[in-house]
N, C-alpha and C positions, 0 to 999 in steps of 0.2 A: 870588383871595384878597382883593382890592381890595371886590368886591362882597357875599363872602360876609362882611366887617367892618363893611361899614356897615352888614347886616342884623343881624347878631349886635350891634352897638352898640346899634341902637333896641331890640332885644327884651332888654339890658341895662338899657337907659335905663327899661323898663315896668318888669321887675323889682325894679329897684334903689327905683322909686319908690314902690313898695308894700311895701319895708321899712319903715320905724316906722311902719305900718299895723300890720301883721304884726308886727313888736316889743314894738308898745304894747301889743296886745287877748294876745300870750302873756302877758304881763304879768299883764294883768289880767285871766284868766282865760275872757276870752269868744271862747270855742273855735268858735261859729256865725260870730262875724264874723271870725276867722283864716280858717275855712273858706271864705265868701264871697271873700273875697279871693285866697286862692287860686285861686279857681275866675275870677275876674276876672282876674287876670294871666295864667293859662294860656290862658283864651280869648284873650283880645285876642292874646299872641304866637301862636297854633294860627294866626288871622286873620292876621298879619303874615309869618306863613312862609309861611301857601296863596298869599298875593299874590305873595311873591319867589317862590314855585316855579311859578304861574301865569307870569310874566313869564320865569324864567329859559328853561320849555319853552318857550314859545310866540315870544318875541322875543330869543333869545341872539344874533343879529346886533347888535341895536342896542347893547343892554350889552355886548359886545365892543368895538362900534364908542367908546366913548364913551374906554374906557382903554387900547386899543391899535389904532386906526386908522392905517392907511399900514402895517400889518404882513401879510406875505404868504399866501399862502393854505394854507399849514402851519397860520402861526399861528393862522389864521382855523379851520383844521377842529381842533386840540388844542383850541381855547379854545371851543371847541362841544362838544365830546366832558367838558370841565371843567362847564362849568354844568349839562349836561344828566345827567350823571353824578355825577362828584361832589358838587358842589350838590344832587341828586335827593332827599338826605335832609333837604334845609333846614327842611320844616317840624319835624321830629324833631329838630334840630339847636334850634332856636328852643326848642322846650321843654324840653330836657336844660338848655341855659343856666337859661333859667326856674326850674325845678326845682332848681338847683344852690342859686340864689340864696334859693327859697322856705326849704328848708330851713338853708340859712343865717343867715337872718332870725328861726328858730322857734328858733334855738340849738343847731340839732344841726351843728357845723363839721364834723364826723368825718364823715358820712355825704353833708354838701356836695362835701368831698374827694375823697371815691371817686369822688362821678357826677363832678365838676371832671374828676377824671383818666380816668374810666371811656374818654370817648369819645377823647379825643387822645394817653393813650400804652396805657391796658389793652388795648384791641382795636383802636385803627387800626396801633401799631405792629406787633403780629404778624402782625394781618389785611395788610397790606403787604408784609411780610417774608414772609410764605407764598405770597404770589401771586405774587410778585415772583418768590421762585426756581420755583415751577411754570409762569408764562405765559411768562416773559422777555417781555411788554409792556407799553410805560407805560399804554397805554387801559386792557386790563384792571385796572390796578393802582390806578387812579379806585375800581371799584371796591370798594376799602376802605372807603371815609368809607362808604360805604352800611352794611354789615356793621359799623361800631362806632356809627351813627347808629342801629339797632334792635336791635343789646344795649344800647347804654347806654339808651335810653329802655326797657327792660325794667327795667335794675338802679334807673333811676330812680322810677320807677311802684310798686315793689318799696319801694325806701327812703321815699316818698313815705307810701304807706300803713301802710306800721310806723310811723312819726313820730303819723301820726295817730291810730293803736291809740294810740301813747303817751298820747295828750293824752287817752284815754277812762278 
C-alpha cells in the first residue's frame, strides 16, 4: 500500500495540476484546449503507471526490499503475490484517479463521485466479498483490485465521454 500511494500521489499531483487549466478554458469556453489537456494529463499518468507496472513485474524484490527488509520469506512471497497482482491494474488505477479529477475540474462533482467510489467500494468491495467466500484464499482474493480496476475504467471512459457530448 506504501508503494501503490506514492504512485497514486504523483498521478494526483499531474491531475490536480492541470485543474485551473481545465477550470479556466470551461470557463471560457474553449472546449479544444479542455480537450488537449485532457488528453495531456491522461497520457503522462497512462506513462506513469506503465513505469510503476513495468518496475512493480519486473523488480518486486527490490521495492519490497526498500519497506519491509529482515522480513521472512512469507513475507517476502505475499508481498510478491501484492505487487504483481494486485498492483497488476496500476496503470488503470492511474487513470481512473486522473479521470475522477478531470471531471472534477469540468464541474461535473456527481459523476467525479461515482468513478471516486466506482473502484474502492462499487466493485472491489463485492468483487472481495464474492471470492472471498468462493476461494477461502487471501492470493486469490488480490484478485479483486484487478476486476474493479477494469469496470471502473469502463464506468470512467463511459462518464468521460458523456461529459464531453455535454460540452458539444
Amino acid at each position: 500500500m506504501k508503494v501503490f500511494g506514492i504512485v497514486v500521489s504523483i498521478v494526483i499531483g499531474v491531475s490536480l495540476g492541470g485543474m485551473p487549466i481545465l477550470g479556466y478554458n470551461m470557463g471560457a469556453g474553449n472546449n479544444e484546449r479542455v480537450k488537449e489537456t485532457v488528453k495531456y494529463i491522461l497520457i503522462t499518468n497512462l506513462i506513469i503507471g506503465l513505469v510503476a507496472f513495468i518496475i512493480f513485474e519486473l523488480f518486486p524484490e527490490i521495492i519490497i526490499n526498500i519497506f519491509g527488509s529482515g522480513n521472512g520469506e512469507d513475507y517476502m512471497e505475499f508481498a510478491n503475490y501484492c505487487l504483481r497482482i494486485f498492483l497488476g491494474g496500476i496503470v488503470l488505477t492511474c487513470l481512473i484517479k486522473s479521470m475522477s479529477i478531470i471531471l472534477q475540474s469540468m464541474g461535473s462533482s456527481l459523476k467525479s463521485t461515482i468513478l471516486a467510489l466506482a473502484r474502492d467500494v462499487i466493485f472491489f468491495v463485492p468483487a472481495i466479498s464474492l471470492i472471498a467466500y468462493y476461494s477461502h484464499s487471501v492470493v486469490t482474493m488480490l484478485w479483486s483490485a484487478i476486476i474493479a480496476d477494469v469496470l471502473s475504467f469502463i464506468v470512467g471512459i463511459l462518464l468521460l465521454k458523456s461529459e464531453f457530448k455535454c460540452m458539444e
